[in-house]
C-alpha positions as CSV (number, residue, x, y, z in Angstrom):
1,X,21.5,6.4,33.0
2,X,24.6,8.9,33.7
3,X,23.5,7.7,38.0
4,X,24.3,4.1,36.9
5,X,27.3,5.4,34.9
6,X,28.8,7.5,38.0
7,X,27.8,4.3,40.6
8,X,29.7,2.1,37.9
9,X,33.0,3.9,38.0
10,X,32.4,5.5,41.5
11,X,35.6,6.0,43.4
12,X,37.7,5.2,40.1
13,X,39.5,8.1,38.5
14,X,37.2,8.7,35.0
15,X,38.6,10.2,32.3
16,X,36.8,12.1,30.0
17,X,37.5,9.7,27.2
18,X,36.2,6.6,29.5
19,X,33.1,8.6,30.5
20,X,32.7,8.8,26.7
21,X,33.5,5.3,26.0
22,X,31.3,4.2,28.7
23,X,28.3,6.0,27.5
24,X,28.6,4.7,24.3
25,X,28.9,1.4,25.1
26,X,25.4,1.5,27.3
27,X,23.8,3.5,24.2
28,X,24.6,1.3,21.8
29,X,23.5,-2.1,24.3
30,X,19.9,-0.1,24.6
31,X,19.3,0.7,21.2
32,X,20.3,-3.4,19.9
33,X,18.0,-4.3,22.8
34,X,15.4,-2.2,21.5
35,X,15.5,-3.0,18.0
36,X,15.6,-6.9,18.7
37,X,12.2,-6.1,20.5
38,X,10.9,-4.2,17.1
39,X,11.8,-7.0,15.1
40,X,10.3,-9.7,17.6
41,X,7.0,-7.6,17.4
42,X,7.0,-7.8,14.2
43,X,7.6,-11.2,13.8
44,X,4.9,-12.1,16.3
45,X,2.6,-10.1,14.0
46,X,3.3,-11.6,10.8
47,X,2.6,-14.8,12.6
48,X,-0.3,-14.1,13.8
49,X,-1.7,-12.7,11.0
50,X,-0.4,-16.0,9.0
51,X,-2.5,-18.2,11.3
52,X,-5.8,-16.5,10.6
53,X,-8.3,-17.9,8.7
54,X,-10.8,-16.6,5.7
55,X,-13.5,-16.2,8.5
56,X,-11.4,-14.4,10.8
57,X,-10.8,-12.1,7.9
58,X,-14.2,-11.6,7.0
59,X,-15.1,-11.0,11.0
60,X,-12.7,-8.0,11.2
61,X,-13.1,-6.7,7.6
62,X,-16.8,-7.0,8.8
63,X,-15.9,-4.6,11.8
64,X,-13.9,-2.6,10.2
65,X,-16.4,-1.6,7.4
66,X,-19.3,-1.1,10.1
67,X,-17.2,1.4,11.9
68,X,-16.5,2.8,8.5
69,X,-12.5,2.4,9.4
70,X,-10.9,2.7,5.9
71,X,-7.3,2.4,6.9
72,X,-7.9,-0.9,8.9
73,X,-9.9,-2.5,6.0
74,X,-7.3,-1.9,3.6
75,X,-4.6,-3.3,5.9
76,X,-6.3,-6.5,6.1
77,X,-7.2,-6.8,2.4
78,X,-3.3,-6.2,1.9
79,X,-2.6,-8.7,4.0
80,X,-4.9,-11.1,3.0
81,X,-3.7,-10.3,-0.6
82,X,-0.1,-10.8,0.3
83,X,-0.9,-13.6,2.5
84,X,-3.2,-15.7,-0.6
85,X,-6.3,-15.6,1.8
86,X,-9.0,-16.3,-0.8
87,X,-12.1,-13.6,0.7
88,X,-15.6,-14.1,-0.3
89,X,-17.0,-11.6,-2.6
90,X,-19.3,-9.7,-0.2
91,X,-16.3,-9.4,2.3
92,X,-14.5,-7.7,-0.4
93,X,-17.5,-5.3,-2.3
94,X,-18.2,-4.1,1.8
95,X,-14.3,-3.2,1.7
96,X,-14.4,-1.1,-1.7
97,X,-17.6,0.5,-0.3
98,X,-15.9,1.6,2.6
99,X,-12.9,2.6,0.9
100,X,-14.7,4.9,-1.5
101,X,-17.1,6.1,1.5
102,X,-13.7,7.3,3.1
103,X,-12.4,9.4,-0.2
104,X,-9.6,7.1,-1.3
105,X,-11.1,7.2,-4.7
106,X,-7.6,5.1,-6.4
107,X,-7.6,2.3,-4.0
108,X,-11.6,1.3,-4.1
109,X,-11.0,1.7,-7.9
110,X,-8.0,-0.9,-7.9
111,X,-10.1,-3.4,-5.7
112,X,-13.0,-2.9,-7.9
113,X,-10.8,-3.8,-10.7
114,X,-10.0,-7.4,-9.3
115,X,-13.1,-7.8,-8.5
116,X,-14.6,-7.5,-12.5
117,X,-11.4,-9.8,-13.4
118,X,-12.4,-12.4,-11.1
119,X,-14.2,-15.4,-12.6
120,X,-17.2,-15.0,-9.6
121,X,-20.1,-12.7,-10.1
122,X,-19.8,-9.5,-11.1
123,X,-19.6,-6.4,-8.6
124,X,-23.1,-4.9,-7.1
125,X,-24.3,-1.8,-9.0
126,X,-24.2,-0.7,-5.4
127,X,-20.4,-1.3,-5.1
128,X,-19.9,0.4,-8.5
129,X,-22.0,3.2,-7.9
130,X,-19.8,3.8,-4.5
131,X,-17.0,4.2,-6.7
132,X,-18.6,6.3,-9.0
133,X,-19.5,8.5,-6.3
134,X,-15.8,8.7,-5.0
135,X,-14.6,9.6,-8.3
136,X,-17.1,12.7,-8.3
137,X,-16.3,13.7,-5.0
138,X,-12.3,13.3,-6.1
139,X,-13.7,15.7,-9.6
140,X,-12.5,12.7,-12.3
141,X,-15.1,13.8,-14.2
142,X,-13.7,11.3,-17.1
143,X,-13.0,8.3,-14.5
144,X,-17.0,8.8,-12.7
145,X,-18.1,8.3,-16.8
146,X,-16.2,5.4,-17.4
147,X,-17.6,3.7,-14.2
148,X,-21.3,5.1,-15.8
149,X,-21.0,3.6,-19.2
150,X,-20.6,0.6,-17.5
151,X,-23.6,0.6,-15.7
152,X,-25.3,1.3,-18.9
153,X,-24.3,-1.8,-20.6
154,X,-25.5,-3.7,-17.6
155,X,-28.6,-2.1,-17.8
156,X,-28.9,-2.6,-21.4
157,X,-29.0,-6.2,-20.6
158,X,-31.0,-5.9,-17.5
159,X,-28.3,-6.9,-15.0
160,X,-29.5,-3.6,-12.6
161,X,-32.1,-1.8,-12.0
162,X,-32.5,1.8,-13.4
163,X,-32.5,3.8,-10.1
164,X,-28.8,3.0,-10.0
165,X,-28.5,4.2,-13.2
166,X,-30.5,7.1,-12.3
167,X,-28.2,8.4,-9.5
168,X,-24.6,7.7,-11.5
169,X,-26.1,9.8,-14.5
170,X,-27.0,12.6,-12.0
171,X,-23.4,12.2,-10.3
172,X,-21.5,12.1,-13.5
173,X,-23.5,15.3,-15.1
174,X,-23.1,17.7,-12.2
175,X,-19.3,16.3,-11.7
176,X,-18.9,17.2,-15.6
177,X,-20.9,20.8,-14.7
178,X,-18.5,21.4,-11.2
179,X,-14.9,20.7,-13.2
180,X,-15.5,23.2,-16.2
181,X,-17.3,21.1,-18.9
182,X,-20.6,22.9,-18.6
183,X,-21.2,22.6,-22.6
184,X,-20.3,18.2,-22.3
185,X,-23.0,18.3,-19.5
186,X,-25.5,19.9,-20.8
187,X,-25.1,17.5,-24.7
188,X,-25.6,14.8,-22.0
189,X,-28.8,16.3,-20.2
190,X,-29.8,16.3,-24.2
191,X,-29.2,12.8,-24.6
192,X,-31.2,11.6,-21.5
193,X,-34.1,13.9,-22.8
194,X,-35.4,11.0,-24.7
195,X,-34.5,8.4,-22.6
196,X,-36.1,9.6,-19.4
197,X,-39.8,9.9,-21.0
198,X,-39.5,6.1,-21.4
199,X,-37.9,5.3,-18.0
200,X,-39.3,7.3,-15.5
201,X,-36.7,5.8,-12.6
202,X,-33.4,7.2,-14.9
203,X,-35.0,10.7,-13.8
204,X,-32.9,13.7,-14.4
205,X,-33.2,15.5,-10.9
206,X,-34.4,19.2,-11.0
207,X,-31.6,20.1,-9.0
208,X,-29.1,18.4,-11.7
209,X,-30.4,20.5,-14.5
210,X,-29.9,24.2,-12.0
211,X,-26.2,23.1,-11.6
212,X,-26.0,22.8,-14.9
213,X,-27.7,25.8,-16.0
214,X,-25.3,27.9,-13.4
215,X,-22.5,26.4,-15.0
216,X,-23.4,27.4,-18.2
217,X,-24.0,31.1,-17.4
218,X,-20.5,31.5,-15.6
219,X,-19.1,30.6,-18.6
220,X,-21.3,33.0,-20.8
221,X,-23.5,30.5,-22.8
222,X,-26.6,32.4,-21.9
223,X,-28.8,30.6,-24.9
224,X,-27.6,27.6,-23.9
225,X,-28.7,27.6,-20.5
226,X,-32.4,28.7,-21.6
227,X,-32.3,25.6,-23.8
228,X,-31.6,23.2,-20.6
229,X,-34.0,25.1,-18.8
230,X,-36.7,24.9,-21.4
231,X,-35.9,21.1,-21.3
232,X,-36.3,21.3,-17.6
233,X,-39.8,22.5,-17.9
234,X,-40.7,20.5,-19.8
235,X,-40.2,17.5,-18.0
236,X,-41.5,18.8,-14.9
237,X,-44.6,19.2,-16.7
């Protein structure tokens, strides 16, 4: 830029005040150019993205979740929201599945939430049980339990099947035993006890009672932790 400057004035007497004139004149003629290109991008995008249909959306929502691309699937669900793209339910249970897969606990949470308020089916236990999951990963002990005691009450009415139900209550126990609520885990290993001799599917894992018990020694409830593994034993007998 300061070649074309010095060609521009060459053989004319340049004051410093010109030179600095001069420069930011060009300066300010690059960066208007520049930004009118940002803002024609971005125009292009919006059209583009305006002129898509529900299938297109479901094709990339589809890629994205097979690639396990978090970010990119909750772009497009954004922009579908803002947009008023009506998504099939599948397209959008694949999307909170992926979020949750990826850690962003809230945001799979928030879609799940439209999806229970929508007059359609309800959500998979799959899809809730991905949340769940996230949750426990995140350490929300008290948000993994909500998302359990509803998978109970389906349950109870025999929307889904019990090996669902079997994995949240093993997720939500050791979460409970991991964030310092050794003593609330172990009332609910207590309170499966009974269930799980009637439904062998709900089954406590061995491994779920061992966190438990190691929980409850670190905080010095010694007898307790021979009662859960006297309960243990029993079971596995």
């Amino acid at each position: 830029m300061l070649g074309l400057l010095n060609s521009s004035f060459r053989g004319t007497p340049c004051l410093p005040r010109q030179c600095k004139q001069a420069c930011t004149y060009v300066l300010h003629d690059m960066h208007s150019r520049r930004r009118a290109c940002v803002i024609s991008r971005r125009k292009s995008s919006v059209c583009c993205a305006s002129s898509r249909s529900p299938e297109a959306y479901v094709t990339l929502l589809q890629d994205a979740c097979q690639a396990d691309d978090w970010l990119k699937a909750f772009e497009l669900i954004t922009e579908a929201k803002v947009l008023d793209v009506q998504l099939p339910q599948h397209a959008l249970e694949a999307t909170v599945q992926t979020l949750a897969r990826g850690g962003q606990a809230q945001r799979s949470a928030d879609l799940l939430g439209r999806l229970f308020k929508a007059e359609a089916s309800q959500p998979s236990a799959d899809t809730i049980l991905a949340v769940l999951e996230a949750w426990a990963a995140a350490k929300d002990a008290s948000r993994a339990k909500e998302l359990l005691e509803v998978l109970e009450q389906r349950h109870s009415t025999g929307l889904d099947s019990t090996a669902a139900l079997g994995r949240a209550r093993n997720k939500v126990v050791r979460v409970f035993a991991a964030t310092d609520a050794a003593l609330e885990a172990a009332d609910m290993l207590d309170g499966y006890l009974k269930l799980q001799s009637q439904d062998k599917q709900t089954l406590i894992l061995f491994d779920t009672y061992s966190v438990v018990v190691n929980a409850l020694l670190r905080i010095g409830e010694a007898e307790r932790a021979d009662e859960v593994l006297e309960s243990r034993d029993y079971l596995q007998e």
